[in-house]
N, C-alpha and C positions, 0 to 999 in steps of 0.2 A: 534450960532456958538461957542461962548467962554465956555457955558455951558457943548457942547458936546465935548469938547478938554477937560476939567477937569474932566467930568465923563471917558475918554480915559483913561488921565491919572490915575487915581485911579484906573480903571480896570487892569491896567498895574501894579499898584503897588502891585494889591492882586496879581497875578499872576507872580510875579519872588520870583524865591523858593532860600534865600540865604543858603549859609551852614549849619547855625544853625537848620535850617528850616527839616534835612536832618534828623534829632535824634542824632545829638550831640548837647553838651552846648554850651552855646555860653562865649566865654573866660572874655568879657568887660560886662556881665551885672553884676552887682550891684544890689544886691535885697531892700537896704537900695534908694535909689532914682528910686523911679517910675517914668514914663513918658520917650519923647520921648528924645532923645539927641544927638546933630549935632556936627558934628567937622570938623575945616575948617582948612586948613594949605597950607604955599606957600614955597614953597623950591627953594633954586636957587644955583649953582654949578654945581660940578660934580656928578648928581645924580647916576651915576654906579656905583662912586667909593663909593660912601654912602652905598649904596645897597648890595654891596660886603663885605663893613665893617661890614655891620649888619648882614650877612649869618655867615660870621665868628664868630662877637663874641657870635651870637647865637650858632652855635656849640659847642664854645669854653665854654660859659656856661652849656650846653646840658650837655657836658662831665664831668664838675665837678657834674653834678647830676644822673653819671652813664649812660647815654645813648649819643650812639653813633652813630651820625648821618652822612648819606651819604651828607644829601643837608637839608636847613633848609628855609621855608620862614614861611610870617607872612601874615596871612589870614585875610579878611575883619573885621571881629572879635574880631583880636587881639589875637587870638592863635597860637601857633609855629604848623607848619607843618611840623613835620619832618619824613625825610623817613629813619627809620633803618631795620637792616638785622637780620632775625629770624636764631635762632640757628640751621633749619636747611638747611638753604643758600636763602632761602625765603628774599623777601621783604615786607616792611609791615610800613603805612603811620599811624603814631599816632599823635597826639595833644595835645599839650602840651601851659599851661597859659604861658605865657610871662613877668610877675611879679612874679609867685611863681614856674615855671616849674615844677609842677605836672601835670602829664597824667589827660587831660581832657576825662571824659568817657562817652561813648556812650547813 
């Protein structure tokens, strides 16, 4: 029984396709450390108000590197996701690192 719950899960884990997974880069890897890597975190407060502050300062950064976002989050990744408007009234969801906000490309 335990064996066939682990073989579950593994089959479970080929099978979810995350972002990166999609043909873009993935914003947190590091080619200098191979291998796998876990990150744990406990937050306590007022997580909206956190959540809000970081939309903002993320745009607020966005803007100082020229791009001008409607709405801004931050993907499993570690990439900005932001959605700005194409010149000609279009919208259009680009990716952007979050330590160096360069457009991560496709």
């Amino acid at each position: 029984m335990l064996h066939r719950l682990i073989i579950s899960v593994c089959a479970l884990a080929l099978l979810a396709t995350p972002a990166w997974a999609e043909g873009r880069a993935r914003c947190d890897a590091d080619d200098n450390t191979p291998g796998l890597h876990f990150e744990f975190s406990i937050s306590g407060g007022n997580v909206k108000r956190d959540r809000d502050t970081d939309k903002q300062l993320w745009k607020m950064q966005l803007r100082q590197h020229g791009i001008d976002a409607r709405d801004v989050t931050r993907t499993d990744d570690g990439c900005l996701e932001a959605f700005v408007q194409n010149s000609d009234g279009s919208w259009n969801t680009q990716y952007y690192d979050e330590k160096t906000f360069r457009l991560v490309q496709d």
